[in-house]
Kinemage of the C-alpha trace (Angstrom):
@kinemage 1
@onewidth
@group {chain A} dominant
@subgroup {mainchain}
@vectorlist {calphas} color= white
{ca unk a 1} P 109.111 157.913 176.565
{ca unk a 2} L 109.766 161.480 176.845
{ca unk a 3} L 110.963 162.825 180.692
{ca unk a 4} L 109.410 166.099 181.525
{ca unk a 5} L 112.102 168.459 181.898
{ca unk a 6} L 111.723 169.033 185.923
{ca unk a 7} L 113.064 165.710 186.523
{ca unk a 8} L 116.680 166.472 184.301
{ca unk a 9} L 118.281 167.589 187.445
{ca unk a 10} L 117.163 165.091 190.016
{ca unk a 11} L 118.408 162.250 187.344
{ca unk a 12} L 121.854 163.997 186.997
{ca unk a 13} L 122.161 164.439 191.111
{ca unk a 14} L 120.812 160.796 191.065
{ca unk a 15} L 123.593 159.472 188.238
{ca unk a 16} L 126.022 161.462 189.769
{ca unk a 17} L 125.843 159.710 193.224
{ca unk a 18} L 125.407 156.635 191.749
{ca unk a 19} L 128.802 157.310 189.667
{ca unk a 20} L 129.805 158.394 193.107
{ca unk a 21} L 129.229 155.441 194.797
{ca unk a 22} L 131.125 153.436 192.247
{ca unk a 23} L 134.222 154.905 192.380
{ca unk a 24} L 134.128 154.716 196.004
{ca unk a 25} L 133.718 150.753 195.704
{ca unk a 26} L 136.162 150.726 192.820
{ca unk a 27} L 138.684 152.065 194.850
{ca unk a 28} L 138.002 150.379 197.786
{ca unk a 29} L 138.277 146.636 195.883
{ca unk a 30} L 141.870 148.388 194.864
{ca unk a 31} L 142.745 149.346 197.893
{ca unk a 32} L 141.886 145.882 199.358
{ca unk a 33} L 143.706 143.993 196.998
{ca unk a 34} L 147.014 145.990 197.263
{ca unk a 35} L 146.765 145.257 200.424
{ca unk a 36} L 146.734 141.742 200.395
{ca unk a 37} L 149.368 141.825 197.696
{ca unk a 38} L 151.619 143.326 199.993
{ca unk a 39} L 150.754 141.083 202.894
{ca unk a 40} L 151.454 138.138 200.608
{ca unk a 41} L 154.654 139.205 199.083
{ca unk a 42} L 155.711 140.040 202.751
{ca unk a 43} L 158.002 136.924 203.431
{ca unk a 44} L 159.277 136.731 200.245
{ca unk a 45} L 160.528 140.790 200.241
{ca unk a 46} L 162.094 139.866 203.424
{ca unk a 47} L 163.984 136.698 202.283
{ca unk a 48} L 165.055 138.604 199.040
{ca unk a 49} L 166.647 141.611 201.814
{ca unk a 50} L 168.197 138.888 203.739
{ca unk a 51} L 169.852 137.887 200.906
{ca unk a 52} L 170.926 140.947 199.483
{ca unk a 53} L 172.266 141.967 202.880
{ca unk a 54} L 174.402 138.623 202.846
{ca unk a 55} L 175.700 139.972 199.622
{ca unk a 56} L 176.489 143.391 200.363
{ca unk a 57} L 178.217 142.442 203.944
{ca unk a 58} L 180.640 139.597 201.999
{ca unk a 59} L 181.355 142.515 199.143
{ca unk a 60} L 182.655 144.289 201.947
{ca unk a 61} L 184.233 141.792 203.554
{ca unk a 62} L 186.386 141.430 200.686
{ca unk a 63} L 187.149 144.735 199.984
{ca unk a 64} L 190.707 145.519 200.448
{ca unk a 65} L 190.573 148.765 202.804
């Protein structure tokens, strides 16, 4: 089926949008899902600077200066 050529810029606005309106849910799944990512590696980021401050203060306790 042939579409009359009037119509070839309402279906391009129309794809457009609809392209439109997937990248807005595409990036708002990503969005989302960083976000729980970070709220679930939370504890564990803290616990890993706990220990790597632990570190770093007994280093310099036992620097000689």
């Amino acid at each position: 089926m042939k579409i009359p050529k009037a119509f070839h810029p309402i279906l391009g606005v129309l794809i457009g949008f609809i392209l439109f309106l997937t990248g807005i849910g595409v990036l708002s799944v990503a969005f989302v899902g960083m976000i729980k990512a970070v709220e679930y590696a939370k504890p564990y980021v803290i616990e890993f600077a706990s220990v790597i401050n632990a570190l770093f203060q007994n280093f310099i306790e036992w620097l000689p200066l």
